[in-house]
C-alpha positions in Angstrom: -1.0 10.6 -11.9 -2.3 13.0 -9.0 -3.3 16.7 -9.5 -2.6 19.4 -6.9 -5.7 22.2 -6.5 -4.6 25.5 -3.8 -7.2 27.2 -2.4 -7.7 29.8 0.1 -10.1 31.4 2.8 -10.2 33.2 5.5 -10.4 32.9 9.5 -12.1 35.8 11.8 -9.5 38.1 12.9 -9.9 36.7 16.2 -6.7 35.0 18.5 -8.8 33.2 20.6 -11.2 31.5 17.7 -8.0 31.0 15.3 -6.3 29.0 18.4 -9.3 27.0 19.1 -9.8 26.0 14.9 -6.1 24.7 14.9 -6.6 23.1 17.9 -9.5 21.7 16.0 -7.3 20.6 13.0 -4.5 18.5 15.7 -7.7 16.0 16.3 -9.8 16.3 12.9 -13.0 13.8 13.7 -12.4 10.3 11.7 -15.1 10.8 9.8 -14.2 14.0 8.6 -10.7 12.2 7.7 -12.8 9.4 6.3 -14.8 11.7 3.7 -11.4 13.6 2.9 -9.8 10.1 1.8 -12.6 8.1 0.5 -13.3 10.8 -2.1 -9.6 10.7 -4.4 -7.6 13.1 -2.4 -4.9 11.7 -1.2 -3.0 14.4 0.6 -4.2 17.7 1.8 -2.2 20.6 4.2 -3.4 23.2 5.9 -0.9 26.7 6.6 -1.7 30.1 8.2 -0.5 32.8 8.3 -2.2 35.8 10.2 -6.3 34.9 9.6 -5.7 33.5 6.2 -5.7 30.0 5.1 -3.9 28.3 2.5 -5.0 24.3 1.4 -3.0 22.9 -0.8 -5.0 19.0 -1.9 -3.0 16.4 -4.2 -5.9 14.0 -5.9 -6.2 10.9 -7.6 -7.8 10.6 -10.9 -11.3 9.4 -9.4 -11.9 12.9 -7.6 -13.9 15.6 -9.1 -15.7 19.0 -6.7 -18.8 17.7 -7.5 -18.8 14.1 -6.1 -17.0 15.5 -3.6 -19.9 18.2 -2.8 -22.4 15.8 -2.8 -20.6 13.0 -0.7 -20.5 16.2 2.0 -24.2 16.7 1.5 -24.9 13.5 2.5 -23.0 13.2 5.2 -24.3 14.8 8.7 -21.1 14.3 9.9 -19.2 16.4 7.7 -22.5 18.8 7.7 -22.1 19.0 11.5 -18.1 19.5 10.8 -18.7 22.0 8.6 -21.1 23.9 10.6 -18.8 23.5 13.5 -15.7 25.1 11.2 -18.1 28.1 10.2 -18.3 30.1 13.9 -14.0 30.2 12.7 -14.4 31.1 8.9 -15.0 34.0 6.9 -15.9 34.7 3.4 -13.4 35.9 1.1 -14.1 39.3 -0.4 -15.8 38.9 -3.8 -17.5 35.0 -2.7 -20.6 33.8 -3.5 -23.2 33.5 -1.0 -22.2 29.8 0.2 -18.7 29.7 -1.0 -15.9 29.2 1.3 -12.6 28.1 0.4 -11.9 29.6 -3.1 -9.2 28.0 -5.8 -6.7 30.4 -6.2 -5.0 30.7 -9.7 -1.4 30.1 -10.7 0.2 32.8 -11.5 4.1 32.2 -11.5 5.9 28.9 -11.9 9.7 28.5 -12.0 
């Protein structure tokens, strides 16, 4: 049975840095696609709207955050990715220092 998680952040309110991350995100680096895979999710979308971001990620049983985060730590090529995606990201009001996308809660549910 897979579990869906929905997080947010947010992109700098700048046209020409929010077309150059989606162009980004049309040719995601196989290894980035690689680490996404290999740790339990099996599904992950990406929407915008204005300089907001929405993920929505459907998992297996075998994922958990934490072996997720340390797989990324390990990894220079998602490190690399990472650093990369940061010159287009921005905080969320109300993050901690580090913390970039941020789960939203479920509020509503027909």
């Amino acid at each position: 049975m897979s579990k869906k998680y929905y997080l947010t952040l947010d992109l700098k309110a700048d046209d020409q840095l929010i077309a150059e991350y989606e162009a980004m995100h049309k040719a995601v680096w196989p290894e980035i696609i690689e680490s996404i895979t290999s740790s339990g999710i099996e599904d992950m979308e990406i929407y915008r709207v204005g300089n907001r971001l929405f993920m929505i990620m459907e998992v297996n049983d075998d994922f958990s955050f934490a072996q997720k985060d340390a797989m990324d730590a390990s990894n220079e090529k998602v490190q690399e990715w990472e650093t990369l995606m940061w010159k287009y990201q921005q905080a969320l009001p109300g993050a901690k220092p580090g913390e970039k996308w941020m789960m939203m809660d479920k509020i509503f549910q027909l």
